[in-house]
C-alpha angles and dihedrals in degrees: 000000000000113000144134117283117265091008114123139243089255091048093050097054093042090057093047087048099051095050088049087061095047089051079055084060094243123137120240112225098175144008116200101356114191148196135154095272093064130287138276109226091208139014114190147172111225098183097301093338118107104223113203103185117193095204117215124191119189125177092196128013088231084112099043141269115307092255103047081063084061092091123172108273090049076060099061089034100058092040086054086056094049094059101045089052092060091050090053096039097041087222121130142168138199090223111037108179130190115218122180111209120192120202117196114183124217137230091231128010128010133336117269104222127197112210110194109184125209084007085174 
């Protein structure tokens, strides 16, 4: 698994999955956005979509896929956040979508990514 030293396993996968994104041609608004109700991993613009991506990175699928860790009450959190994030930024959208991207890292070569789109 090729990685900067000392950066996590979270931070790797967050930084795969953000210039995957940008690979995808959308804009990144924000990385690691936080407030005291949790944080959202990725905020970004897909044409007049706003993306929010819940990044998960597993080095090995004995806990599940990435998006079977995504429960219900990761759900309303995360849609709580969203829209907290709109009221502080001032930044809305008509269509607002919820992807789930796992990141799984590789011994050798790169990182295999699942990108699930409206997720929920």
């Amino acid at each position: 698994m090729a990685n900067r030293a000392g950066e996590s396993v979270g931070a790797y996968g967050e930084r795969v999955a953000v210039r995957y994104l940008l690979d995808q041609g959308m804009q990144i608004l924000d990385r690691n956005w936080r407030c005291r109700h949790g944080e959202i991993d990725v905020v970004a613009r897909d044409g007049e979509t706003l993306v929010f991506c819940e990044v998960k990175t597993r080095r090995t699928p004995r806990c599940g896929t990435p998006l079977e860790s995504v429960v219900r009450a990761k759900v309303r959190r995360l849609r709580r956040l969203a829209a907290q994030w709109m009221v502080t930024t001032g930044q809305h959208a008509e269509k607002v979508r919820f992807d789930v991207i796992g990141v799984f890292p590789q011994k050798v070569g790169p990182a295999r990514l699942q990108h699930v789109r409206e997720a929920f």
